[in-house]
C-alpha positions, 0 to 999 in steps of 0.5 A: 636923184641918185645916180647909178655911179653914185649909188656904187660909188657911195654905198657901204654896209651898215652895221649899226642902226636909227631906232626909225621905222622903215614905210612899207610903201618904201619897201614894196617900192625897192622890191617893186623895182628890184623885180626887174632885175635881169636874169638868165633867160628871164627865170627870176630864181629869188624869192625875198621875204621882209619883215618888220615889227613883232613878225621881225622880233619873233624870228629874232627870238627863235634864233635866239633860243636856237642859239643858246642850244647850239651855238655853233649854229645850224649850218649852211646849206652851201659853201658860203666860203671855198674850202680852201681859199686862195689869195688874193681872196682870203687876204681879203677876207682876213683884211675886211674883218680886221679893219671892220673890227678895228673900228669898234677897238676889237683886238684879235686877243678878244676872241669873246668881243669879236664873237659878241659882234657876230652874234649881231648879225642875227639882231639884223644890227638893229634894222627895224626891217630884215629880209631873207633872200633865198632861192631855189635849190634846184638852180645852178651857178649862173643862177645864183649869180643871177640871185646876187644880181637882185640883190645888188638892186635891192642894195643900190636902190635902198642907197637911192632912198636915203636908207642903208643895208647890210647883206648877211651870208651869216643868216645861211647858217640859221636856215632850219629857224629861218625856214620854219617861221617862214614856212619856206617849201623846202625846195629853198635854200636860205641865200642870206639876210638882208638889214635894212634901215637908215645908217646911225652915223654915230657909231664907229663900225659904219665908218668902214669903207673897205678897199678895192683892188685896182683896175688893172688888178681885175681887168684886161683892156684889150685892142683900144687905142693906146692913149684911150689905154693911157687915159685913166677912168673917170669914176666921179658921178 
């Protein structure tokens, strides 16, 4: 069985999928599970719905057609991004998509190949399942933290499987078609998107491994003994 450590260690978002349907005893399963995930005080603020099939091809449809009306979308219900977002974090941002793109030979000059790539986003990449995460607008930040914490399960668990995923913060800017084939109470803000299905290992795009900043970058160790300082971390499962 699958570790926690590798599950972390392994995963990476999919962005290209089998033609291969998902059982829906594995998804009741992930979600089953993912339900336990803590949260503040026990409030459980997330909801998730997963689609598949006709349901899954008629929202697909419908954010189609909302589309080819507006591209620009909907608009989020939230600040998916800071408004003005330092660095590290932007330099970040900036290098993923570069390298994401680098992989399928999309230059920053083809401004239509890159948009046509987004667009995908809202196909769910091709997954033959596709969840909608939200949560309820009247929660605060630890919250939504809490909220990120699920999925990381959701993620991590579907890793366990044998299966790949994808969370999109792009499926925020879709919310008003989301919203009214689900028929979510209103008092649910659109989190994201969720793809899920099992990796096509031939496409290029899913060769991304994006990097990560280094211990030292993102931790401080504070009154350990200075050679358990000097021992460096073990990350093998």
């Amino acid at each position: 069985m699958t570790t926690v450590t590798r599950a972390i260690l392994e995963r990476h978002s999919a962005r290209a999928f089998l033609n291969k349907s998902i059982p829906l005893s594995i998804v009741r399963e992930i979600i089953e599970i993912a339900r336990h995930t803590a949260s503040s005080s026990n409030m459980q603020p997330w909801r998730v719905t997963a689609m598949a099939g006709s349901d899954l091809e008629q929202l697909k449809a419908a954010v189609k057609q909302s589309l080819a009306a507006n591209s620009a979308g909907e608009g989020s219900e939230y600040n998916i991004y800071a408004a003005h977002l330092k660095d590290p974090y932007n330099s970040r941002r900036l290098k993923c998509a570069e390298d994401m793109y680098a992989t399928i030979g999309i230059g920053k000059e083809n401004k239509l190949g890159r948009l046509m790539q987004f667009a995908r986003n809202f196909d769910f990449y091709g997954a033959p399942v596709g969840m909608i995460l939200s949560i309820d607008r009247a929660m605060e930040q630890g919250q939504w933290a809490d909220t990120g914490m699920f999925l990381q399960s959701i993620l991590l668990l579907a890793h366990e499987r044998g299966l790949a995923a994808c969370p999109q913060a792009a499926w925020a800017a879709m919310h008003k078609t989301v919203r009214a084939h689900l028929d979510l109470p209103p008092e649910l803000i659109v989190f994201c998107g969720i793809s899920l299905g099992y990796r096509d290992a031939s496409q290029p795009i899913n060769s991304l491994v994006t990097e990560r900043a280094s211990l030292e970058e993102i931790a401080d160790l504070r009154g350990f003994a200075l050679e358990e300082l000097n021992r460096p971390a073990p990350v093998s499962p």
